[in-house]
C-alpha positions in Angstrom: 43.6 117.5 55.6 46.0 119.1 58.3 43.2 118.4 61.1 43.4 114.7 60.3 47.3 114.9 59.9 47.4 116.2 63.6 45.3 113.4 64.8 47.3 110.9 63.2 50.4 112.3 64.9 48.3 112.0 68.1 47.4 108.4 68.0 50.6 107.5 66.7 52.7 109.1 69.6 49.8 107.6 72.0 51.0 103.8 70.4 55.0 105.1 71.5 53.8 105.9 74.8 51.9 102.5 75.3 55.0 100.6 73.5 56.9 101.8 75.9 55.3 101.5 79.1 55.3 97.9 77.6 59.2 98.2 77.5 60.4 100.4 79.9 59.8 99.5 83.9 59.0 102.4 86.0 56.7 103.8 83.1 53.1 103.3 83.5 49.2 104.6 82.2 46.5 103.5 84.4 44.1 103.9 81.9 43.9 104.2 78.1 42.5 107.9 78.5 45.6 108.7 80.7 47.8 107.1 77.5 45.5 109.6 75.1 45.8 112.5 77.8 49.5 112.3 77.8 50.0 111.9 74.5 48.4 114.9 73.9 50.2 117.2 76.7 53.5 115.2 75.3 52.9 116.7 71.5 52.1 120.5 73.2 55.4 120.1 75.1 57.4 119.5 72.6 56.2 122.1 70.3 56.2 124.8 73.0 58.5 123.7 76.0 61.4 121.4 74.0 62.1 124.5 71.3 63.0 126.5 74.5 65.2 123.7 75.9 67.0 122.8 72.8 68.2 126.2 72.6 69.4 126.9 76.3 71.2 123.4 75.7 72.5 123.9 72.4 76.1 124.3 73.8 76.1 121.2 75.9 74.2 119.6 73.3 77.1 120.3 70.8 79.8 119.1 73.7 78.4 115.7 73.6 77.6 115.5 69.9 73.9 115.7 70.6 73.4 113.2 73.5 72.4 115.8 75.3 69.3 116.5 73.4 68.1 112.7 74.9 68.1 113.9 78.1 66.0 116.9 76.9 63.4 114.6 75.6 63.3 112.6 78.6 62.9 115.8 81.0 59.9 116.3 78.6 58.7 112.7 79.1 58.7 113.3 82.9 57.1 117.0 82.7 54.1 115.3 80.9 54.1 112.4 83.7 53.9 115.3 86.5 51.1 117.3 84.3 49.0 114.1 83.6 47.1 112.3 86.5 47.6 108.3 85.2 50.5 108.5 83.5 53.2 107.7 85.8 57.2 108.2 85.8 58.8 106.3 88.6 62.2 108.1 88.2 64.2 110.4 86.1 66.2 107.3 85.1 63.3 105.6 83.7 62.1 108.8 81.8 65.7 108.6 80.0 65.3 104.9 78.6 61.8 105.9 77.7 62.9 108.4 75.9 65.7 106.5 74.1 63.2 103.7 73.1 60.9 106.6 71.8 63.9 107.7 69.4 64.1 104.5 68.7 60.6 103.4 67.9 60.4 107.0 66.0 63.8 105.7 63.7 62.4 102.6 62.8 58.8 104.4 61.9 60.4 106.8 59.8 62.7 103.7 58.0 59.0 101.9 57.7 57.4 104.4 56.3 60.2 105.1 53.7 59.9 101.4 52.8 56.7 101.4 52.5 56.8 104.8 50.3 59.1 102.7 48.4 61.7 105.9 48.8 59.2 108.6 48.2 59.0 109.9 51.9 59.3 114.4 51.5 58.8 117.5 54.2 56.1 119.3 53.3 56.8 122.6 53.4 53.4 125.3 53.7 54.4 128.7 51.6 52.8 131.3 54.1 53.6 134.3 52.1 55.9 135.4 48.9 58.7 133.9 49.2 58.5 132.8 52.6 58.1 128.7 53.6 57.5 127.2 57.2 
């Protein structure tokens, strides 16, 4: 169950990337393995880079009442783009609306889904140990 819980999160970021090299000029993927391949390297930076980054921002992020964690999310955008041969960032400007339109598209999936849950959208939280819940 978690397996296929992981690959769904993989094919849906893949459909955000390739909404938004539809939207956002200066954002390409020259293939659909590129999309796949970035998608990928984009879900392993954010679960080991962006955790890092959050927390070295974390005071600037609370100056600007979180803005700040956009820009984190776009530098990740463009990290993948320089990791991933065909998937292509023209500037850091570019990387910053792509990451506000993947926000965006990741709102309005969460308000779908809870729609279509008809309300009943919940964390799941894994108990690891006694007591103790990730």
């Amino acid at each position: 169950m978690m397996l296929s819980g992981i690959f769904l999160i993989w094919l849906i970021t893949a459909l955000g990337l390739w909404l938004v090299t539809l939207i956002v000029p200066g954002i390409r993927a020259r293939s659909p393995g590129g999309l796949l391949w970035a998608a990928l390297v984009l879900g392993f930076v954010n679960a080991f880079i962006r955790p890092l980054l959050w927390m070295l921002t974390l005071p600037l992020t609370v100056l600007t009442f979180g803005l700040f964690a956009l820009v984190v999310n776009a530098f990740t955008l463009w990290l993948t783009a320089e990791l991933v041969e065909g998937f292509e960032i023209d500037s850091f400007g570019s990387a910053l609306l792509g990451a506000l339109v993947m926000a965006l598209l990741g709102a309005a999936g969460f308000a779908l889904l809870h729609w279509i849950m008809m309300g009943e959208v919940r964390w799941l939280l894994y108990q690891s140990g006694p007591g103790i819940y990730i």
